[in-house]
C-alpha atoms as an extended CHARMM CRD file, in Angstrom:
* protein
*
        81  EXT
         1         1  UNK       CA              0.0000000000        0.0000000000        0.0000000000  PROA      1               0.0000000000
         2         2  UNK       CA              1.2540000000        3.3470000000       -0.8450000000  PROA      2               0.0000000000
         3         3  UNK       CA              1.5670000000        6.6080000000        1.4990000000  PROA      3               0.0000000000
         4         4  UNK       CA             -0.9910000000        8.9530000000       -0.7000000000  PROA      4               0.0000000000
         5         5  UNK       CA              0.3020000000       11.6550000000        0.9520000000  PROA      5               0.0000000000
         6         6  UNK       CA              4.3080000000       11.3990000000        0.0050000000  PROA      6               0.0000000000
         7         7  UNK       CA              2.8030000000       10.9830000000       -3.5260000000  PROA      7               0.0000000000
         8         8  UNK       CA              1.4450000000       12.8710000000       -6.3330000000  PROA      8               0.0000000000
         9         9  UNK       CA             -0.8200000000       11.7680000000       -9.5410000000  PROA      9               0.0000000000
        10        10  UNK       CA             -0.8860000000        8.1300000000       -9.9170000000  PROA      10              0.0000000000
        11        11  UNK       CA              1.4370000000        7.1550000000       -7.2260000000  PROA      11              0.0000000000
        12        12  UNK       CA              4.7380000000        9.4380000000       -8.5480000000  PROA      12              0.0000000000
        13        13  UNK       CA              6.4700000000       11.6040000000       -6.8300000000  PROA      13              0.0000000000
        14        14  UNK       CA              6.7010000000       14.7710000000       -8.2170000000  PROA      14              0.0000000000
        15        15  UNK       CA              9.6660000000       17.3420000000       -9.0510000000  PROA      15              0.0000000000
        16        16  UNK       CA              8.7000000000       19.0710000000       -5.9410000000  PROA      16              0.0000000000
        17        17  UNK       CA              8.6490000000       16.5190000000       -3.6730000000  PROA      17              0.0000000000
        18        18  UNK       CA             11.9750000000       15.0970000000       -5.2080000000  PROA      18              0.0000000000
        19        19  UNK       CA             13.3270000000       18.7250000000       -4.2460000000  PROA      19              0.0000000000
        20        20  UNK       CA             12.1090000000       18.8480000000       -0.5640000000  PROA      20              0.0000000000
        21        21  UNK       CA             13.8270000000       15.9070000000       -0.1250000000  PROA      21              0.0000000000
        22        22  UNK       CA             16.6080000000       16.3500000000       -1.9180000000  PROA      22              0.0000000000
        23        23  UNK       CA             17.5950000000       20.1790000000       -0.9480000000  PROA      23              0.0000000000
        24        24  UNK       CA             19.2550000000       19.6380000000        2.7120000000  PROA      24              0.0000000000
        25        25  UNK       CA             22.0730000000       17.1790000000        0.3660000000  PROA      25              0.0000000000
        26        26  UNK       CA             22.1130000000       19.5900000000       -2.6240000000  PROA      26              0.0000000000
        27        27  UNK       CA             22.6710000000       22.8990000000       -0.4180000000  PROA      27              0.0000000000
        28        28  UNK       CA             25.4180000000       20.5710000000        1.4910000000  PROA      28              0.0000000000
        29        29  UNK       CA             27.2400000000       20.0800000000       -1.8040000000  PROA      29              0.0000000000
        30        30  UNK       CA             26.7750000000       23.2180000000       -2.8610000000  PROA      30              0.0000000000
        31        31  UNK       CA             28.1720000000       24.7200000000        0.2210000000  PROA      31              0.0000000000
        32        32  UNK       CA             31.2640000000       22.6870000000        0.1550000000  PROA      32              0.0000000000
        33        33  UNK       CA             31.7550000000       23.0480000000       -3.4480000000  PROA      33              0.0000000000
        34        34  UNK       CA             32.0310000000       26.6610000000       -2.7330000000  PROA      34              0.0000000000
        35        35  UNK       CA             34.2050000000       26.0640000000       -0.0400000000  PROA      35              0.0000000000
        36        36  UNK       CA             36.5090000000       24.5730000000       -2.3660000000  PROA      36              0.0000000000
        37        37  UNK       CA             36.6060000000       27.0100000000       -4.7600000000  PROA      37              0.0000000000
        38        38  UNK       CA             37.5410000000       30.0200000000       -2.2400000000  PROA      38              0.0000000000
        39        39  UNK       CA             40.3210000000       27.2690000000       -1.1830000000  PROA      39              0.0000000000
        40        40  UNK       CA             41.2890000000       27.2370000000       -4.7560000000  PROA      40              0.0000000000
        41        41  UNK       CA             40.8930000000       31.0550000000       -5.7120000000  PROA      41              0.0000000000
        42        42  UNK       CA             43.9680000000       31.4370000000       -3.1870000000  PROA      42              0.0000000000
        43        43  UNK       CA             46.0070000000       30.4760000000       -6.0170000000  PROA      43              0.0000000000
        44        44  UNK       CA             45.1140000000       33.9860000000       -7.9540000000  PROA      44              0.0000000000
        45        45  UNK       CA             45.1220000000       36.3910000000       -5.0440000000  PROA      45              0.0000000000
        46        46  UNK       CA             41.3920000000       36.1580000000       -4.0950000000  PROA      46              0.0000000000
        47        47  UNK       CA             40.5090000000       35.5720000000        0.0160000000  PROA      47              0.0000000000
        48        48  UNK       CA             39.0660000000       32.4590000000        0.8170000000  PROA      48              0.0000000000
        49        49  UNK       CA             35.5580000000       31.2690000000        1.9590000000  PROA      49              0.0000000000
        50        50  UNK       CA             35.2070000000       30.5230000000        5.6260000000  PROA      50              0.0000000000
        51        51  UNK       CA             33.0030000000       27.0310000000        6.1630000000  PROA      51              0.0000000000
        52        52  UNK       CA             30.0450000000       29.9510000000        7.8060000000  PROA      52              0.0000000000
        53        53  UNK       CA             30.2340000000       31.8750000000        4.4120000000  PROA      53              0.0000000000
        54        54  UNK       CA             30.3680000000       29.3750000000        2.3390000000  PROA      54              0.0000000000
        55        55  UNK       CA             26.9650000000       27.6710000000        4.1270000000  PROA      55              0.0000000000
        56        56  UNK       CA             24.9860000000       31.4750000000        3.8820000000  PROA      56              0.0000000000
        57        57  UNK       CA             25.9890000000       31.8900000000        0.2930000000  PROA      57              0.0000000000
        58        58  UNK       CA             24.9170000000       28.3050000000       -0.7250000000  PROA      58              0.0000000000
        59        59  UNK       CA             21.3990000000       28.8040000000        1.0950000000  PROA      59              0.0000000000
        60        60  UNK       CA             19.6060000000       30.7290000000       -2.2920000000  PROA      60              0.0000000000
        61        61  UNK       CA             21.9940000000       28.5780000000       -4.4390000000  PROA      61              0.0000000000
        62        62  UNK       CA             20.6810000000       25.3420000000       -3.2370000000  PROA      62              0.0000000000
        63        63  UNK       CA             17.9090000000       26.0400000000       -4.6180000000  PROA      63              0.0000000000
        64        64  UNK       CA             18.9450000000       25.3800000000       -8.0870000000  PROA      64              0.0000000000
        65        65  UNK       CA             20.6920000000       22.7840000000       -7.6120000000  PROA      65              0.0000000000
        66        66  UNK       CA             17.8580000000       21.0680000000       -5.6890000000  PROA      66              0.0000000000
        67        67  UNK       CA             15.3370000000       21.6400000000       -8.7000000000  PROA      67              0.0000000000
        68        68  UNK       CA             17.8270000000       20.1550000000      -11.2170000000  PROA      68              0.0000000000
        69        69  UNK       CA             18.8100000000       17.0630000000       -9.2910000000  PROA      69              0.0000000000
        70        70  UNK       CA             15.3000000000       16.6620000000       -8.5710000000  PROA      70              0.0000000000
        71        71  UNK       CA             14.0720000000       16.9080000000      -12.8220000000  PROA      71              0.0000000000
        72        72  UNK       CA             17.0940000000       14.0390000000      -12.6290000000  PROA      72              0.0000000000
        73        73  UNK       CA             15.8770000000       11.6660000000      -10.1370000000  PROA      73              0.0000000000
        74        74  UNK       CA             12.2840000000       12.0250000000      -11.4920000000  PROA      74              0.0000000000
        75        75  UNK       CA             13.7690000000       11.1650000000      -14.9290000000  PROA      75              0.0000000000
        76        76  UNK       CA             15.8230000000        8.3420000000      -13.6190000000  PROA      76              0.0000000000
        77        77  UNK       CA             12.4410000000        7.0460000000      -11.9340000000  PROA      77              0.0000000000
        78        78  UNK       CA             10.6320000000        7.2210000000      -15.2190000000  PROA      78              0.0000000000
        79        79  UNK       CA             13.4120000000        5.8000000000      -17.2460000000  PROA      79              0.0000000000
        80        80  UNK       CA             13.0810000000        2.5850000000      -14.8700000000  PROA      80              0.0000000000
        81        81  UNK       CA              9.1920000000        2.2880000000      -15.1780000000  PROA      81              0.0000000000
């Protein structure tokens, strides 16, 4: 038996459930992908990220990232229907 709620249509889950899910991991790797890159832009003279920065800037840009990773998951979860 499937939990209606968690589910949208005929027992999918949509994009937007995908994202909800998804966005705590997605603003995670966006965070330390930013990180990384203010590590890296040390090499040309720029200042680096602190771990608190990096987390406040990748807030908004999780966002993003969420909705894409979500359109992939929902396509992987076709594909295997």
């Amino acid at each position: 038996m499937q939990h209606v709620s968690a589910m949208s249509g005929q027992g999918k889950w949509s994009v937007r459930r995908l994202a909800l899910l998804l966005y705590p991991f997605a603003m995670a790797a966006v965070a330390i992908n930013l990180f990384m890159l203010g590590l890296m832009g040390q090499a040309i003279g720029l200042t680096a990220l602190s771990p608190m920065q990096a987390l406040v800037i990748a807030v908004p840009l999780g966002i993003p990232a969420t909705f894409a990773a979500g359109r992939w998951v929902r396509g992987l979860m076709d594909e295997a229907d």
